[in-house]
N, C-alpha and C positions, 0 to 999 in steps of 0.2 A: 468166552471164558466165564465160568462162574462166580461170583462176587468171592472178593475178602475177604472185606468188610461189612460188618452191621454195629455203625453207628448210633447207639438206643437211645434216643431221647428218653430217659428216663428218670425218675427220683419224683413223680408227680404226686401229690397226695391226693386222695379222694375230696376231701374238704378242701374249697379253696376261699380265700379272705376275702367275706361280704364288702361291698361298697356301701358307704351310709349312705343314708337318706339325705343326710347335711355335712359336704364335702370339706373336710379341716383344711382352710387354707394355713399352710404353713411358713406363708411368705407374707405375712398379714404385717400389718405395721408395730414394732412394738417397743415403739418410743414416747407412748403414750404412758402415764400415770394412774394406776387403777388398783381401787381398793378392794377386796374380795371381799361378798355378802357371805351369810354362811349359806344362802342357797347353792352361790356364784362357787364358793368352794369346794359344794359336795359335786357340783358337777365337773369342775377339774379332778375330784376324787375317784367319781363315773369315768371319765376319759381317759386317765392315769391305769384304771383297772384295765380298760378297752384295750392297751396297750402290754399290758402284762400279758396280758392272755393270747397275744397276735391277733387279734378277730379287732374291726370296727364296730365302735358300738351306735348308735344315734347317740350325740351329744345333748342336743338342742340347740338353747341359746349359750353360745361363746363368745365372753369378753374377748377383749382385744389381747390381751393378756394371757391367755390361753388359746387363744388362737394361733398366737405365735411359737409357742412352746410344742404343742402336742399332736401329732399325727396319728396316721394311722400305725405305720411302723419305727417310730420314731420319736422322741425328743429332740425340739431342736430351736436353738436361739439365730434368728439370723443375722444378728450383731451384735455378739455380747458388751458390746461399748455402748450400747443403747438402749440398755435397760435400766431403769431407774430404779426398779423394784427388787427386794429378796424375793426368792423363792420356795418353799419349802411342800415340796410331793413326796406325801407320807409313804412310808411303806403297806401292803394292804397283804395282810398272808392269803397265801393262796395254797391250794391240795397239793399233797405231796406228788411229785415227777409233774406239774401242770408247767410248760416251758413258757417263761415270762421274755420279754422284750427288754425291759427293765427290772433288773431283779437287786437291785436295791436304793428305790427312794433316790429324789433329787434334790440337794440346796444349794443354791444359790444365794452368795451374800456380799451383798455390795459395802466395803469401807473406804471411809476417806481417812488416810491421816498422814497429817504432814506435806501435805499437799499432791499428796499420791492418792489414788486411786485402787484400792485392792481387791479385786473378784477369786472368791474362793467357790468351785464347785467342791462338791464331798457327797459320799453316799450316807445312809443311815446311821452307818459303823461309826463316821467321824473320818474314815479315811477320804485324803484330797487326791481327788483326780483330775483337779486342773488348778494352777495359780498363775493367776495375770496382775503384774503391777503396773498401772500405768500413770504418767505426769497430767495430773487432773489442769496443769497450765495449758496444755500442748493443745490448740483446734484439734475436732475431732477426723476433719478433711485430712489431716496428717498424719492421721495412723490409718493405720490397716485396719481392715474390714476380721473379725474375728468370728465367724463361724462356729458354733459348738453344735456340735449332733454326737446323740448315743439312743444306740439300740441293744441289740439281743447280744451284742459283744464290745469290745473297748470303747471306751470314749473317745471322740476326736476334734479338735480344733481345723478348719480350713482356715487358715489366714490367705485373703486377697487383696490385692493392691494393681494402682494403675502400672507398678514398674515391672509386673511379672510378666505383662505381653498377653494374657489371658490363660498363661498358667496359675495354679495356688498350690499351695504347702500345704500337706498336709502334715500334721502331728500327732503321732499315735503315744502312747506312754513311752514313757521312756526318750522325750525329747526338749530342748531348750533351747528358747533362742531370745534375745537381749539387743536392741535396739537403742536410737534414741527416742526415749521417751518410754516406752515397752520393754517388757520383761516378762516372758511366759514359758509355762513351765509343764510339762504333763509326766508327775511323776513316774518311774517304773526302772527298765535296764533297756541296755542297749549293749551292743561288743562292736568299737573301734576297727577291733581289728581281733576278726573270729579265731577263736583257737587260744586268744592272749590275755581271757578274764573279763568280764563281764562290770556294770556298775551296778548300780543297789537295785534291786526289786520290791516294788511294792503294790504294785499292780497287775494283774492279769485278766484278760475276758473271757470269756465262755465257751467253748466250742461245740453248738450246734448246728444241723444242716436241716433245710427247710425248702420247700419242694415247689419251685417253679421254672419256666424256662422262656428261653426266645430261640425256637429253632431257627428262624433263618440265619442266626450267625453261627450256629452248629455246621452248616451248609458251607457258610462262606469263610470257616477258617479249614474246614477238609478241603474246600476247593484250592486255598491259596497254598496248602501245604502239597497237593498232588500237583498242581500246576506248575512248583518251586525244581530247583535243581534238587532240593532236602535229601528226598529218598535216594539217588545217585550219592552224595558225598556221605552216608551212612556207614559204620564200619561193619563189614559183613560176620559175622557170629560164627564161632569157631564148628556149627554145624549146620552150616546156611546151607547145603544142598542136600541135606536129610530132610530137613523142615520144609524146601521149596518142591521136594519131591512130592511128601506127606499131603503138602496142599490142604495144610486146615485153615480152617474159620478163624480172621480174630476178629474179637466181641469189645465195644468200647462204649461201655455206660453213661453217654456224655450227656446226662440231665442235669436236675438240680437247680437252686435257687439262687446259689451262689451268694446266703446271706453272709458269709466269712469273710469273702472280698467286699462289702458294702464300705467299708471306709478306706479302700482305697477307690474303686471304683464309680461310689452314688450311686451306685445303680443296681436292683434286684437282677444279676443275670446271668447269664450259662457260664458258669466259671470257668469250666474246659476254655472254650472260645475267647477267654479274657488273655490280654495282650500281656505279652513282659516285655521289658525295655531293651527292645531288639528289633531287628528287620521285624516288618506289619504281618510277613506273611507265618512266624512264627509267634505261632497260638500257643497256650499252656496244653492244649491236645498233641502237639507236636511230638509233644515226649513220647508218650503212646507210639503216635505213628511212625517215629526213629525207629523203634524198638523192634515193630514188625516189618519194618521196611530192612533192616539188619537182620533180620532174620530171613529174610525173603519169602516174607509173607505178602507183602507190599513192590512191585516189581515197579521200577522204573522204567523197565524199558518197554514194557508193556501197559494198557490202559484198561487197570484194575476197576472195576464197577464196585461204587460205594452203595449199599443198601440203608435204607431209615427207618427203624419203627418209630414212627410218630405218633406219638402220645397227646400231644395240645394239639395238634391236627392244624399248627398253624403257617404248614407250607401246603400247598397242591397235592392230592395223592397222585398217583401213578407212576410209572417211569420205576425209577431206583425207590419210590417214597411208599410206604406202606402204613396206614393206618391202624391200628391197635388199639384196644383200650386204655384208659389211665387207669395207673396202680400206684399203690402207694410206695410200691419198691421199685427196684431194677429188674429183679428178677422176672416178675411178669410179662414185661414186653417180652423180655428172653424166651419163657417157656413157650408165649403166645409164638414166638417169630420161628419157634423151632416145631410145634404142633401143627403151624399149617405152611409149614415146608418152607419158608419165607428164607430160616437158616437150614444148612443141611444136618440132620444129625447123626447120619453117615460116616463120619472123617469126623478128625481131631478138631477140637476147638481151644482158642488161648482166649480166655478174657481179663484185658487189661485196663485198671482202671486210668480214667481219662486226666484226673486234675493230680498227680503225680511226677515229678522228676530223678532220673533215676539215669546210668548209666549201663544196665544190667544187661548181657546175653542171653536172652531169652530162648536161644536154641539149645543151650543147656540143659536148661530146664525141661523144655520136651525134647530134648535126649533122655533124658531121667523116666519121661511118661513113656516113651516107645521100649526102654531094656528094664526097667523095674518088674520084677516078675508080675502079673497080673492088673499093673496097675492103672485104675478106672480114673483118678486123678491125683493129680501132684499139684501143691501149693510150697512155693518156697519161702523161708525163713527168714527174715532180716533181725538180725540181731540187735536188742536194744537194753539197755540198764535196766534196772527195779523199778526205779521211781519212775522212768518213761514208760517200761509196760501198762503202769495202769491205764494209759491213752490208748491202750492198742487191743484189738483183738488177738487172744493168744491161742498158737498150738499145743494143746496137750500132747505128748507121744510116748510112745514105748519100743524100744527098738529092738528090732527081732535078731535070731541068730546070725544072720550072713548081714549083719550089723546097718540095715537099713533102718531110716526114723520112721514109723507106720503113726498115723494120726490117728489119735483115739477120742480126742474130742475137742469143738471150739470152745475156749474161755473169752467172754466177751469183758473187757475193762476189770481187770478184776481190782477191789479194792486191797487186797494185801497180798504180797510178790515175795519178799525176802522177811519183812518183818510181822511175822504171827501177831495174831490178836491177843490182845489182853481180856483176862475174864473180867476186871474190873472197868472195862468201857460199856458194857451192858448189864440192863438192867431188869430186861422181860426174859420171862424164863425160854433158854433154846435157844438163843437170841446167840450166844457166844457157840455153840457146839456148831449152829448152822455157819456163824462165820470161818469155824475152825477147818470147816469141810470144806469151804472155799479157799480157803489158804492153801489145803492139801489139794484140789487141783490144779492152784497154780504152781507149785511143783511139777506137775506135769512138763510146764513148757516151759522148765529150767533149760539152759542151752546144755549139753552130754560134753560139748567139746570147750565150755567154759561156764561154771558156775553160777560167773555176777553176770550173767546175761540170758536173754528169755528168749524164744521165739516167737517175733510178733507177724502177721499178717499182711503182707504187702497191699493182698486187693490183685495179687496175679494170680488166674485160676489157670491148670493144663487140663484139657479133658479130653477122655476114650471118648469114643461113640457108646458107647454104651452108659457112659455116666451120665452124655447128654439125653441120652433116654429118661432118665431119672425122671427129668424138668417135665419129659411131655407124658410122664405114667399117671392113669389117670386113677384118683385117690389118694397120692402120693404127697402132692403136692397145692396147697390152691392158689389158686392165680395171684392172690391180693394178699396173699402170705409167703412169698418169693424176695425177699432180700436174699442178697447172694449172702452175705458170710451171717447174716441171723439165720436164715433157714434151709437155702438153697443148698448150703455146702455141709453144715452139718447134717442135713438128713441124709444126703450121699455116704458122709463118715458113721452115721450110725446103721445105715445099708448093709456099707461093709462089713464094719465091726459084727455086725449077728450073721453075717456069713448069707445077708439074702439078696447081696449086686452078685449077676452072676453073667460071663461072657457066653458065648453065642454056642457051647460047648459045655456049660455048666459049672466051669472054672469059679471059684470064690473070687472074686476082684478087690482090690486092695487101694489102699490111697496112704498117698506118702510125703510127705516133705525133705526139698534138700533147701542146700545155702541159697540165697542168691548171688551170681556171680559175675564178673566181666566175663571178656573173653580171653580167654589164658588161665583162666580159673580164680584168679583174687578176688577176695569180694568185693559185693557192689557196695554204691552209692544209691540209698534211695531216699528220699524225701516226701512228706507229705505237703503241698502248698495248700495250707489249710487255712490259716488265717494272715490279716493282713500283717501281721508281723513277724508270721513262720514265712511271709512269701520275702517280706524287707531282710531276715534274716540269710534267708537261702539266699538270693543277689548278694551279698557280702562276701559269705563264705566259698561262694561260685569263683568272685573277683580276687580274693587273697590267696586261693589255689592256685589261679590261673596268673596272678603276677610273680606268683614264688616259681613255679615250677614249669609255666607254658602248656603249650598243647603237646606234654609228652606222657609216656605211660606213670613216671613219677608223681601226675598229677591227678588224685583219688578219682575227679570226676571224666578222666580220660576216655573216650567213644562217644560223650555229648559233641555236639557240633561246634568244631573250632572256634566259629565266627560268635557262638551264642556266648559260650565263658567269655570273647572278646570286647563282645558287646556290655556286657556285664562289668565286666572292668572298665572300661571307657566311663561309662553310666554310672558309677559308683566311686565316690571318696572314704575311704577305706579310713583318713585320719578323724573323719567327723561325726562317720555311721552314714552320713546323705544318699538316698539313693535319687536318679533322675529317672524321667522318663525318655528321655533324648539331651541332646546336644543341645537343643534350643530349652531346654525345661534349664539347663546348668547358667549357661548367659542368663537369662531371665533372671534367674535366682540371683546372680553374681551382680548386676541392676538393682533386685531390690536392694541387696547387702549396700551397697552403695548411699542410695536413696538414703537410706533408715542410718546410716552408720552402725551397723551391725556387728558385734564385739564378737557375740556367742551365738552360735550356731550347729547344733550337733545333737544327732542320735537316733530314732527311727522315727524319722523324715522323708516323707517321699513328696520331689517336686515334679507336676506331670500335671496333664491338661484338665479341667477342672469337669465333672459327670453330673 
């Protein structure tokens, strides 16, 4: 049987982050006393840039002091109770769009008063993103080990102690916890209990994605999800024998750096592949492979061959594995794997992205691609608020007579959705007419069927054989210019639109979007697990569905897998925001609470084994 699947390791960038010459040890000792020369200063000034810019730079000579604080990707204290010294890492401007690690300045300031102990971090601004009080009487063997690391997104506190069992807490913003002796604080919001109001917000991180990988766990969560009952207990798609007839390709972008999960994880890596607090053998890829295993694209009863464009080339070729070049998108493995027959482009293809949870019918949707009149590909719609669109890529569309949505073009983040510019926010001439023209395309991808909402982008692509031509036509496209929704899909939609995709007959070909939907037609549920507190967020909301309502259709996220929302809710305290990472992460914790005599504890908290 011919493959399924093509698994793409992709998301690689061409440039990848030099190793110095002189290795930051970042476990360095730093309970040592040390006064900054102004030499000694500019080159924490030097290394602080090194950081901004993602790249290592040669440092030179590093005090101790800066040894301990500064990495290559990173900021990081590894005991902030044992620092004796303030901090203060300037801010350094840097070019406009240049993506920093730290993008604003670090202080750190140690006060005594009253016999307390106060450690305030803060940015540049003055705002606090971390406050620790602790009893300057208390030995320091008796508190906990406090961790502070911030990179390219949130700041985080690991607190470790001997009573966790070799688990640690993490604390992302928006968490608090109060001891004896301790009291720490990282301001932001959290929701108790989703759906029912939110606390104060003052904090948020950055949402960047940055391009490295580790295929072999790419490998080893496809293997444990095909090897699983999973695909068997999948709800089949109200047009599972249409889809299983058609025998398309589905395409599953599983690259990436996975720097969004870094503070839950430690660890640079394939985010798809990263675990949720559930059975081992369900990976955050699972969702993907539900989707085409419910569509029966994915056969259980049969044994589907999974294919690899390998991109870091850091498994064995041959067999199922095919090596590729590295590109800086997705796209390119793609076009590469479908240019030299690797994928077919023959028959339909679905590409579904990898780090996504969603409950959606996917056979719907190509239902929509096999009866829409000519249509080369179909992307469907999840409908999101004003303010959330700007996170999204948006469909522009116009909808033709026999009242189908035909896409006319991608809006990628637009900065203004419902509320127009003001001529008095600019100030260079053009400046206001060009933002005006942006406003007026995001009207385009007003929702038709309800106003205060947009259509944004899932990341699910359907496509003819003939769309998949697009990828392999040569001048069309170039390899290292192949992001799917920057280039890939719009140049398909601007194809259409001049009337130059044409089917195998001369037919104009067309590209359309519908809703996303379950099965039965309501719409879906989809998610993006982007960062470590849209992932703390979604476990919550997964848990408070699944206790209100069970595993019945009443329940929004209803054709996820019984045992996952189950797991979810077991793994989650819905009164405090805590999420665990198992049963043993919840005793552990319920041990330290003990130890410490622990008052306050609550918000977005995740206890789970330490990376």
């Amino acid at each position: 049987m011919i493959s399924k699947i093509s698994a793409v390791n992709s998301n690689f960038k061409a440039q990848s982050v030099q190793k110095s010459a002189t290795k930051t040890n970042v476990q360095a000792d730093a309970t040592k006393s040390v006064s900054l020369s102004g030499a000694e200063f500019s080159s924490m000034y030097q290394a602080m840039n090194g950081i901004q810019t993602a790249k290592t730079v040669s440092f030179g000579a590093l005090t101790d002091l800066e040894k301990s604080i500064i990495g290559s990707k990173e900021i990081r204290i590894p005991n902030l109770l044992d620092l004796n010294e303030n901090i203060d890492l300037p801010l350094k401007n840097m070019p406009e769009k240049t993506e920093h690690l730290n993008s604003a300045g670090l202080n750190v300031v140690k006060k005594s008063q009253n016999g307390t102990d106060i450690y305030t971090i803060s940015n540049d601004k003055g705002n606090v993103i971390f406050l620790g009080k602790i009893d300057a009487s208390k030995p320091k063997e008796e508190l906990p080990v406090l961790v502070y690391k911030q990179g390219k997104f949130m700041p985080e506190i690991t607190v470790k102690d001997p009573a966790l069992n070799g688990k640690s807490v993490k604390m992302l913003s928006g968490s608090h916890i109060k001891g004896d002796g301790f009291e720490l604080l990282m301001p932001g919001s959290y929701e108790p209990k989703p759906g029912e109001g939110s606390k104060k917000v003052s904090f948020k991180g950055r949402t960047v994605i940055t391009t490295l990988n580790k295929e072999p766990r790419t490998l080893n969560a496809v293997e444990s999800y095909m090897n699983s009952s999973l695909p068997k207990e999948t709800v089949k798609g109200d047009y599972y024998d249409e889809v299983k007839a058609a025998d398309p390709t589905v395409i599953i972008p599983a690259g990436g750096f996975g720097e969004r999960f870094f503070n839950i994880t430690r660890e640079y890596e394939n985010k798809p592949s990263g675990k949720l607090p559930t059975h081992d053998e369900y990976r955050i890829m699972a969702t993907a492979m539900n989707l085409a295993a419910g569509a029966g694209i994915i056969n259980a009863d049969e044994t589907d061959e999974v294919k690899y464009l390998s991109q870091a080339h850091e498994i064995p070729e041959g067999g199922d594995v095919r090596y590729v070049s590295k590109y800086k998108t997705d796209g390119g493995a793609i076009a590469e794997g479908l240019s030299r027959d690797i994928i077919d482009n023959n028959k339909p293809a679905v590409i579904l992205n990898a780090d996504i949870f969603s409950n959606a019918d996917i056979t719907r949707t190509f239902h929509a691609l096999q009866t829409l009149p000519n249509a080369a590909l179909v992307i469907p719609y999840y409908p999101v608020n004003p303010e959330r669109a700007k996170s999204f890529g948006l469909l522009g569309v116009k909808q033709d007579e026999a009242g189908h949505l035909q896409i006319k073009e991608f809006l990628e983040k637009p900065k203004y959705t419902s509320d127009a510019p003001l001529p008095n926010d600019f100030r260079a001439p053009g400046e206001y007419d060009k933002a005006m023209a942006e406003f007026k395309k995001a009207q385009t991808a007003q929702n038709p069927a309800d106003e205060n909402s947009y259509l944004a982008n899932p990341g699910f692509y359907f496509l003819s054989p003939q769309a998949l031509k697009v990828l392999t036509a040569k001048g069309i496209l170039e390899p290292n210019a192949t992001g799917l929704g920057a280039h890939v899909m719009p140049e398909i939609v601007k194809l259409a639109n001049e009337g130059k995709l044409l089917d195998s007959e001369g037919n104009q070909m067309k590209v359309y979007t519908v809703p996303l939907e379950t099965k039965g037609g309501k719409p879906a549920v989809w998610d993006d697990i982007g960062t470590a507190e849209a992932y703390l967020k979604l476990i919550k909301e997964v848990a408070n569905e699944y206790n209100k309502n069970g595993n019945t259709p009443e329940n929004k996220y209803y054709g996820v897998p019984e045992f996952l929302m189950s797991d979810f809710a077991k793994n989650t305290d819905l009164t405090t925001g805590i999420v665990y990472d198992s049963e043993k992460a919840r005793t552990s914790f319920e041990e330290f609470k003990t130890k410490h005599n622990v008052t306050v504890a609550e918000g977005n908290i995740f206890v789970a084994s330490p990376n």
